[in-house]
VEXLUMGU-844432 format. One line per field, with one value per atom (N, C-alpha, C): atom name; residue number from 0; x, y, z. Coordinates in steps of 0.2 Angstrom, whole numbers, plus 2048, in hexadecimal, padded with zeros to 3 digits. Layout:
at <- [CA / ...]
i <- [NUM / ...]
c1 <- [X / ...]
c2 <- [Y / ...]
c3 <- [Z / ...]
//
This chain:
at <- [N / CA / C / N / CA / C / N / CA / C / N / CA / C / N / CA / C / N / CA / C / N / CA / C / N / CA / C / N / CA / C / N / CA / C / N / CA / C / N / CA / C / N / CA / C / N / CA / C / N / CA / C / N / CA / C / N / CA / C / N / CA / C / N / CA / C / N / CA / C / N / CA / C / N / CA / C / N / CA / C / N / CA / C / N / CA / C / N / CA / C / N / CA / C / N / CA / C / N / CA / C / N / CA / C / N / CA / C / N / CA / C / N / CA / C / N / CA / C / N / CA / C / N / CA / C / N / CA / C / N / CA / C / N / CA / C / N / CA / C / N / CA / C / N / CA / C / N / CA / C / N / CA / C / N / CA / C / N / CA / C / N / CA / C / N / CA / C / N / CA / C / N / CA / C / N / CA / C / N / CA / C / N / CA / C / N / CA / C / N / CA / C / N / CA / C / N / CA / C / N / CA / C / N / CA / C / N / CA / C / N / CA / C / N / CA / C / N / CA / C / N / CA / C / N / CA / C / N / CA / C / N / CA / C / N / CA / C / N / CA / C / N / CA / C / N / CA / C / N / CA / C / N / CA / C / N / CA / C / N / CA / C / N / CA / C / N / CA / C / N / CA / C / N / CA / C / N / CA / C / N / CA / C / N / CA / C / N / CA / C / N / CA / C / N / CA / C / N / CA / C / N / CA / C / N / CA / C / N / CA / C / N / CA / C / N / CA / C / N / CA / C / N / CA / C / N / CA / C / N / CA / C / N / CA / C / N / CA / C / N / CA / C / N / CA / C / N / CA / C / N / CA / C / N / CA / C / N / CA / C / N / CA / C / N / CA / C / N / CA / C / N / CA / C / N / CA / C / N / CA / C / N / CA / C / N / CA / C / N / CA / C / N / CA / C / N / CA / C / N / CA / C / N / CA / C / N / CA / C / N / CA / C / N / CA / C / N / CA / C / N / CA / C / N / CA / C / N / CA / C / N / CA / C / N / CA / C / N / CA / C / N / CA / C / N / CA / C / N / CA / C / N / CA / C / N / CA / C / N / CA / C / N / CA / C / N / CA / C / N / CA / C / N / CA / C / N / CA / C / N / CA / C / N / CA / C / N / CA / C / N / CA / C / N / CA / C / N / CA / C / N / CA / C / N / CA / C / N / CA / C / N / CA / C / N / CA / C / N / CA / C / N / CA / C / N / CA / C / N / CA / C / N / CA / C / N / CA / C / N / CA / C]
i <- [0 / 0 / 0 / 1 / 1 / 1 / 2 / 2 / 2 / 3 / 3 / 3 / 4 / 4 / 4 / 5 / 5 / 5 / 6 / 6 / 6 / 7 / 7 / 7 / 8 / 8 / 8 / 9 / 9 / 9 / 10 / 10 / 10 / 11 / 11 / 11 / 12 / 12 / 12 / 13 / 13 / 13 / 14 / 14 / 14 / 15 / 15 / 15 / 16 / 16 / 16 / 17 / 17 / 17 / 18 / 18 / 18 / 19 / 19 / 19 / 20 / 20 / 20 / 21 / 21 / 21 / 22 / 22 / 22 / 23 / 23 / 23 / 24 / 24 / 24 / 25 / 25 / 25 / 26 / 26 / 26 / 27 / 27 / 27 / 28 / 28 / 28 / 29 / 29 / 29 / 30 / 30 / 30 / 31 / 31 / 31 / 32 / 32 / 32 / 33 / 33 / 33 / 34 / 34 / 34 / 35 / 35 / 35 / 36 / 36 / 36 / 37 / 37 / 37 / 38 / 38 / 38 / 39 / 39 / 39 / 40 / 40 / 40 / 41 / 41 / 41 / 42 / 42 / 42 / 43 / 43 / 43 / 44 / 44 / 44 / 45 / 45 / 45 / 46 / 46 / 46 / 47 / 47 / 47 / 48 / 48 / 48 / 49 / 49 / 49 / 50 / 50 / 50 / 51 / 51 / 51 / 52 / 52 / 52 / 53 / 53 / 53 / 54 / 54 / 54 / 55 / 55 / 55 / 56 / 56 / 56 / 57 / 57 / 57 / 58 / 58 / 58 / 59 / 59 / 59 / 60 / 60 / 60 / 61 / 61 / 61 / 62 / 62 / 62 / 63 / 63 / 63 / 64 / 64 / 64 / 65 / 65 / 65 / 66 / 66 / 66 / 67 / 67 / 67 / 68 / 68 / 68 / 69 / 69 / 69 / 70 / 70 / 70 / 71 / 71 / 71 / 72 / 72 / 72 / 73 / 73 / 73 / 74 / 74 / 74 / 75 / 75 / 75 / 76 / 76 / 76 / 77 / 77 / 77 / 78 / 78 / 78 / 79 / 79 / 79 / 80 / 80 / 80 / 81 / 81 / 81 / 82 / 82 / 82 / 83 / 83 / 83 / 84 / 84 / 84 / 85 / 85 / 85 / 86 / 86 / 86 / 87 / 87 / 87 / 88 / 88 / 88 / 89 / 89 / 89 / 90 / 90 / 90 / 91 / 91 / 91 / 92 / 92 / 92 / 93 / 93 / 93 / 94 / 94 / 94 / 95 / 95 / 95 / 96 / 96 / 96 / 97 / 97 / 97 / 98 / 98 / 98 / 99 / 99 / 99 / 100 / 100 / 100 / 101 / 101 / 101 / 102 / 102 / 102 / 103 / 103 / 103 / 104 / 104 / 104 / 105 / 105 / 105 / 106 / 106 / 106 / 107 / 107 / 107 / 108 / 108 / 108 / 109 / 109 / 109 / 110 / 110 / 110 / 111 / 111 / 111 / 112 / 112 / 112 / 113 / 113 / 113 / 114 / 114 / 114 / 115 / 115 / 115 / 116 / 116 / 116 / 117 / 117 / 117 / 118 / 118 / 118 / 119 / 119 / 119 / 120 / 120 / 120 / 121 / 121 / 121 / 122 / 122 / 122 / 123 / 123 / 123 / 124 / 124 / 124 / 125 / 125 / 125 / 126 / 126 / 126 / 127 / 127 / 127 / 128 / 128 / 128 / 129 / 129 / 129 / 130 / 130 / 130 / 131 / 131 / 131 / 132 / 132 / 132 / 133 / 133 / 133 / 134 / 134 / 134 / 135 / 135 / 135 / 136 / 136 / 136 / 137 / 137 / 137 / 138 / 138 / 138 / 139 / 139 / 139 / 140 / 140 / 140 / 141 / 141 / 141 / 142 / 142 / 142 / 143 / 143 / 143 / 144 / 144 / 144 / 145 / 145 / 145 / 146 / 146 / 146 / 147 / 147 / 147 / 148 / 148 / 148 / 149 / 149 / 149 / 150 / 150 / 150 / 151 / 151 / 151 / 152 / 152 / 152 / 153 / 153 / 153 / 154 / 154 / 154]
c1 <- [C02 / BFC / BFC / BFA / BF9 / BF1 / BF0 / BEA / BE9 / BE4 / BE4 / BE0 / BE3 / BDF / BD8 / BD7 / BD5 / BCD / BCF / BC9 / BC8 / BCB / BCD / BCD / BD0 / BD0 / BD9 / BD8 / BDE / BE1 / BE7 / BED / BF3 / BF3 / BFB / C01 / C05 / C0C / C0E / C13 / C17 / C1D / C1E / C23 / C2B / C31 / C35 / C36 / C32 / C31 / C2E / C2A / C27 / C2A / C2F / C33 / C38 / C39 / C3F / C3E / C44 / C43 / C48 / C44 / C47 / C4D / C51 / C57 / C5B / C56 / C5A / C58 / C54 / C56 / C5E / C60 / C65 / C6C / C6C / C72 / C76 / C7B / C7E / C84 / C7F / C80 / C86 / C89 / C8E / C98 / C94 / C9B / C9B / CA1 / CA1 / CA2 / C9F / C9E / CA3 / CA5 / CAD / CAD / CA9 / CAA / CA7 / CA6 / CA4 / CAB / CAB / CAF / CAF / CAE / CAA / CAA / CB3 / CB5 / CB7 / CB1 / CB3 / CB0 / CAB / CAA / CAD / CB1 / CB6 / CBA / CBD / CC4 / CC0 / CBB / CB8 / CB7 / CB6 / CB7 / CBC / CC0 / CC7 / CCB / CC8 / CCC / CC7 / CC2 / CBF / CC2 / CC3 / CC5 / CCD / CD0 / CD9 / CD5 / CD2 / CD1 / CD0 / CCA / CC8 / CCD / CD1 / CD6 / CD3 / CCB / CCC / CC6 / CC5 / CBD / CB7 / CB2 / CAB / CA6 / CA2 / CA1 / C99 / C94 / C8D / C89 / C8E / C8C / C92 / C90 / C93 / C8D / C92 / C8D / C8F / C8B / C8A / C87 / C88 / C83 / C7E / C7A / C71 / C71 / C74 / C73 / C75 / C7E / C82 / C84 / C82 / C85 / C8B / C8F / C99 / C99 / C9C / C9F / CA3 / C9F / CA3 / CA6 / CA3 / CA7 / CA6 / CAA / CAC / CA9 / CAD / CAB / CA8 / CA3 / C9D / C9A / C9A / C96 / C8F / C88 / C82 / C81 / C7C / C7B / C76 / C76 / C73 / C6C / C69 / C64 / C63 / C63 / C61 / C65 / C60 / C63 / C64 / C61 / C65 / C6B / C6F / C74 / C7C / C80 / C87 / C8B / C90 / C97 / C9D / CA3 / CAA / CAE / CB4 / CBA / CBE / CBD / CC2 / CBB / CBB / CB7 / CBB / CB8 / CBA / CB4 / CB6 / CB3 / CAF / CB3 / CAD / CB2 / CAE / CB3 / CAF / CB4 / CB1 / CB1 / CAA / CAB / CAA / CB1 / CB4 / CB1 / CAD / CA9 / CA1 / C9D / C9A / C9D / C9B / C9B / C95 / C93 / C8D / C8F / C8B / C8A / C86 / C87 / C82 / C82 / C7E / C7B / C74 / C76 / C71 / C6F / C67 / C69 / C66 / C65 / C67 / C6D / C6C / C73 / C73 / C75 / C75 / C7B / C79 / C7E / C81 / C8A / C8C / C90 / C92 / C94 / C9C / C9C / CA7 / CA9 / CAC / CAF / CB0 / CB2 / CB2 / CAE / CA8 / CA1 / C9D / C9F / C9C / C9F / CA6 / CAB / CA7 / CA5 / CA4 / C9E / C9B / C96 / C94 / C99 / C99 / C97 / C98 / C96 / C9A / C98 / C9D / C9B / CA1 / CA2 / CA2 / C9F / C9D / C9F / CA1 / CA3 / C9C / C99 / C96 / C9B / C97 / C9C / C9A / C9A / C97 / C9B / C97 / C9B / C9E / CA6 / CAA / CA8 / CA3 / CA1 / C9C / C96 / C92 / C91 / C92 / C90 / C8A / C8A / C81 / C84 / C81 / C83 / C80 / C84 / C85 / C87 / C89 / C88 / C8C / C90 / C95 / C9B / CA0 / CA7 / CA5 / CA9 / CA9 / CAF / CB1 / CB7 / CBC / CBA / CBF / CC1 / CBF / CBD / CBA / CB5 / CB0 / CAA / CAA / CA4 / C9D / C99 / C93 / C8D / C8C / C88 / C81 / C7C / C75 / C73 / C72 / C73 / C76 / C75 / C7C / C77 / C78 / C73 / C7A / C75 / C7A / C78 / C7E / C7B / C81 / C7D / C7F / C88 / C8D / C94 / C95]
c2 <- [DC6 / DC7 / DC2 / DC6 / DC0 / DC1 / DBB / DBB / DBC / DC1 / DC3 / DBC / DB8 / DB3 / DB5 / DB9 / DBC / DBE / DC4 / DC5 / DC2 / DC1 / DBE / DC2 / DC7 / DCC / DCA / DCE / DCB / DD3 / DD3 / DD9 / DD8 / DDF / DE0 / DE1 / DDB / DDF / DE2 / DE6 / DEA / DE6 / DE6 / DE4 / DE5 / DE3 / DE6 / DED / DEE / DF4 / DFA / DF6 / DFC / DFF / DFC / DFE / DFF / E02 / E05 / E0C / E10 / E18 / E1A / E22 / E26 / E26 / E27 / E26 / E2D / E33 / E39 / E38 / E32 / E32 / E2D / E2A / E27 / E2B / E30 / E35 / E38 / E38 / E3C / E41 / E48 / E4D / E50 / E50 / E52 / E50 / E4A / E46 / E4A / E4B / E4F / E48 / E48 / E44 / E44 / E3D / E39 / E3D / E3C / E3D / E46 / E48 / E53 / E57 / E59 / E5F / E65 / E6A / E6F / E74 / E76 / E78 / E74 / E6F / E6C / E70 / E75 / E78 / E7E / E82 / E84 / E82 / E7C / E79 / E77 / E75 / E74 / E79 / E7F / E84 / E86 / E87 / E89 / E84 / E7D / E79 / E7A / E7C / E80 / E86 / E8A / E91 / E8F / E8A / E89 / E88 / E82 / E7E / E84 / E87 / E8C / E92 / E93 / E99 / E9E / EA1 / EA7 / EA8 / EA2 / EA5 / EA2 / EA7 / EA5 / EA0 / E9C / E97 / E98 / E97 / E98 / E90 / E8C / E85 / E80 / E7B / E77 / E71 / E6D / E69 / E61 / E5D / E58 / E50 / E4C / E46 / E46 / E46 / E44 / E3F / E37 / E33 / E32 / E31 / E31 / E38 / E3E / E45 / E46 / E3F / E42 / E49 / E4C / E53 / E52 / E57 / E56 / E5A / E61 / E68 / E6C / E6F / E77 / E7B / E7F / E84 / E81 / E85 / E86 / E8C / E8C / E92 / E91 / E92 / E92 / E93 / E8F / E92 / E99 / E9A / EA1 / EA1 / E9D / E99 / E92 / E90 / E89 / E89 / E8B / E8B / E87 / E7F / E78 / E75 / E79 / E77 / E7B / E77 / E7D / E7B / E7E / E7B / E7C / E7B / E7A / E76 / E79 / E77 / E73 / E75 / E6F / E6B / E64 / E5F / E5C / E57 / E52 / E4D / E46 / E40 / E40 / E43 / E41 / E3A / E36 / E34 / E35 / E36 / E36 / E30 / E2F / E26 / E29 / E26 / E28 / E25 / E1D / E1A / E1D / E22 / E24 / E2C / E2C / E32 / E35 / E3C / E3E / E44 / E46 / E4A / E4F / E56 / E5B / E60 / E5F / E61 / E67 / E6E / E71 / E70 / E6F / E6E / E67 / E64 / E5B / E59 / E53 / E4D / E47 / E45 / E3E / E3B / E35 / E30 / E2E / E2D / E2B / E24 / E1E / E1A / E19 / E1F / E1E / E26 / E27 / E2F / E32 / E2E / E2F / E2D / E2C / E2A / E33 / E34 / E3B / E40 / E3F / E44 / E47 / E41 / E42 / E47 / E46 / E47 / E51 / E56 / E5C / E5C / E64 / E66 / E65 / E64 / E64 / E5C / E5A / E52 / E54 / E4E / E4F / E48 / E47 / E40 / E41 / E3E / E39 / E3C / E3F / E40 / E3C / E38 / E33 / E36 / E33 / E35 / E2E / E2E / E2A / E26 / E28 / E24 / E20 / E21 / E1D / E1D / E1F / E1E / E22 / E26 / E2B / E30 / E30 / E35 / E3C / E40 / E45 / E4C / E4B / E4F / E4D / E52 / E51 / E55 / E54 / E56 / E5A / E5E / E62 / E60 / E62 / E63 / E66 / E6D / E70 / E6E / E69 / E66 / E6B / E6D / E70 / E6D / E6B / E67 / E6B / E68 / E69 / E64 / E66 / E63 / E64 / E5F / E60 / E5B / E55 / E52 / E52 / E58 / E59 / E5D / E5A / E60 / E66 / E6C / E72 / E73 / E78 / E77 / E7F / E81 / E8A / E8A / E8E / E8D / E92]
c3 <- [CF9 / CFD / D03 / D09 / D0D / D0F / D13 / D15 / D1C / D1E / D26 / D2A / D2E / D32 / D35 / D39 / D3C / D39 / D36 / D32 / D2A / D26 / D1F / D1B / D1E / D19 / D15 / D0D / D0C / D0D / D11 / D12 / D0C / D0A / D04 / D08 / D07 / D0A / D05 / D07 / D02 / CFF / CF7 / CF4 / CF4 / CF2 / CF4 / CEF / CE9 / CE4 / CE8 / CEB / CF1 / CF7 / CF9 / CFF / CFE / CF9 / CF3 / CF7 / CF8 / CF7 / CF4 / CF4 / CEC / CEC / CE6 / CE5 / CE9 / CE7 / CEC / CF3 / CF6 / CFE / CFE / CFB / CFA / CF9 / CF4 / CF2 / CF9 / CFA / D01 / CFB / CFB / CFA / CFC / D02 / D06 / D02 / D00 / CFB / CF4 / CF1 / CEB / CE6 / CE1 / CDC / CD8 / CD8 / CD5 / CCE / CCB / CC2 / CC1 / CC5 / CC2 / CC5 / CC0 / CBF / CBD / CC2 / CC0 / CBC / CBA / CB7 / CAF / CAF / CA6 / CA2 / CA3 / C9E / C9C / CA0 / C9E / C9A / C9C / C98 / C92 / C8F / C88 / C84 / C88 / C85 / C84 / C85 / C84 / C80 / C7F / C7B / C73 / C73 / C6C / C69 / C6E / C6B / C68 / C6E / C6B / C64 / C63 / C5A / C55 / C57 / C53 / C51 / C55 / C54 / C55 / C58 / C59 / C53 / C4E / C4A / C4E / C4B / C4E / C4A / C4C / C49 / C4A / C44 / C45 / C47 / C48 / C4C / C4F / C52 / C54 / C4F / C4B / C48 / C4A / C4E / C4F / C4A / C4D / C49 / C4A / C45 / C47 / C4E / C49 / C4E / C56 / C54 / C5B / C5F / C5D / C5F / C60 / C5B / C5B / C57 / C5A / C55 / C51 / C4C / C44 / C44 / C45 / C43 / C48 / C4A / C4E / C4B / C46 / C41 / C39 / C3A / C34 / C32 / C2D / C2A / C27 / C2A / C2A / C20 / C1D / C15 / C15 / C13 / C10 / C10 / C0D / C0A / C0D / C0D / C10 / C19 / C1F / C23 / C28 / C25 / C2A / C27 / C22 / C20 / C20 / C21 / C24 / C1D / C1F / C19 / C1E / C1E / C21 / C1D / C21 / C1D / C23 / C2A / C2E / C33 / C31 / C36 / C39 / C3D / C43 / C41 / C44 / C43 / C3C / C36 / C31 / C2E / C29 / C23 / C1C / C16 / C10 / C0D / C0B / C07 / C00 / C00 / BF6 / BF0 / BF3 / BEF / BEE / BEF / BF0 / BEE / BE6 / BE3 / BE0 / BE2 / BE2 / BDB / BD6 / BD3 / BD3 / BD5 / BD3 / BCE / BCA / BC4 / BC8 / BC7 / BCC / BD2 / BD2 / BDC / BDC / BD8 / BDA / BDB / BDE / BDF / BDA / BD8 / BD1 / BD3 / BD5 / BD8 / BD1 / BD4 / BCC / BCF / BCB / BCE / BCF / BCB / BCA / BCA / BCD / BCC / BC5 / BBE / BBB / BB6 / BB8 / BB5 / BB7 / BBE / BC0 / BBD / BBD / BBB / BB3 / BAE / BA7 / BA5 / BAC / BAC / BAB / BAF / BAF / BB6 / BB6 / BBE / BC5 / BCA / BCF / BD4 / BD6 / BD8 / BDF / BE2 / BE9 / BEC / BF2 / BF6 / BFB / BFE / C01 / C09 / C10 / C13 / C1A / C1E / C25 / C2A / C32 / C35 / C39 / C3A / C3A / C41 / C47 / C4B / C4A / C45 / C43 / C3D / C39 / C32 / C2E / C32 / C30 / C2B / C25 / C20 / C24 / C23 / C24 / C20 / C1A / C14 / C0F / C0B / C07 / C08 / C04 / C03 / BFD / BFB / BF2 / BEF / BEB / BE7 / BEA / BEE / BEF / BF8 / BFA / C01 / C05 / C04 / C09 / C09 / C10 / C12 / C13 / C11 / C12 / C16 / C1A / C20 / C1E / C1D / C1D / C21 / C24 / C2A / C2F / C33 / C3A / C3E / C46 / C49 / C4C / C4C / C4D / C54 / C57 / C5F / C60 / C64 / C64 / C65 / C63 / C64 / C67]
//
């Protein structure tokens, strides 16, 4: 703030926050931008279809957390429709200490494989994703995954 001699009034100068212009009067448009490629949506699509072979997939299923891709191809459940299953992922891991038992439609955590094993029924791994550690479903017996934490996104 200054002070006007004159009359004593006090006058705002502007700060340097204020004599800032917009970021789009700064942009020069005319120059083609170092990192786009116009043509990368095509190439990701064709490097999907190479993975898949030619199947259709009712999702892309991602991480809650970080949005690394888990799966390509999925198959939506029947009944319960935030959850998928699949047989080939990307970025997952299975933690083999973490064995789950289902006994109907609960999970019963067991503490040894063969503490669950004794138990009846069908043994489940624990399944994360390999970039941050956010569980994201289970593995089965037969290794077909099942995703109940994974965001889907149209394929």
């Amino acid at each position: 703030m200054e002070v006007d001699g004159s009359k004593g009034n006090m006058a705002e100068s502007p700060t340097n926050s204020q004599q800032t212009v917009s970021d789009d009067d700064e942009i020069d448009y005319s120059v083609k931008p170092e990192f786009y490629d116009p043509k990368l949506d095509d190439k990701d699509e064709l490097w999907v279809q190479k993975r898949r072979k030619g199947y259709t997939s009712d999702a892309v299923l991602s991480c809650p957390a970080c949005f690394t891709t888990l799966c390509l191809e999925c198959q939506r459940h029947e009944k319960y429709v935030t959850q998928y299953r699949a047989i080939f992922v990307i970025n997952c891991k299975i933690d083999s200490d973490q064995v789950l038992k289902q006994n109907g439609p609960k999970l019963i955590k067991g503490k040894s494989r063969r503490e669950a094993s004794s138990v009846g029924g069908e043994t489940l791994k624990k399944v994360s994703c390999s970039a941050c550690s956010t569980e994201v479903g289970v593995v089965d017996e037969d290794e077909v995954y099942h995703f109940f934490n994974a965001l889907p996104s149209e394929s």
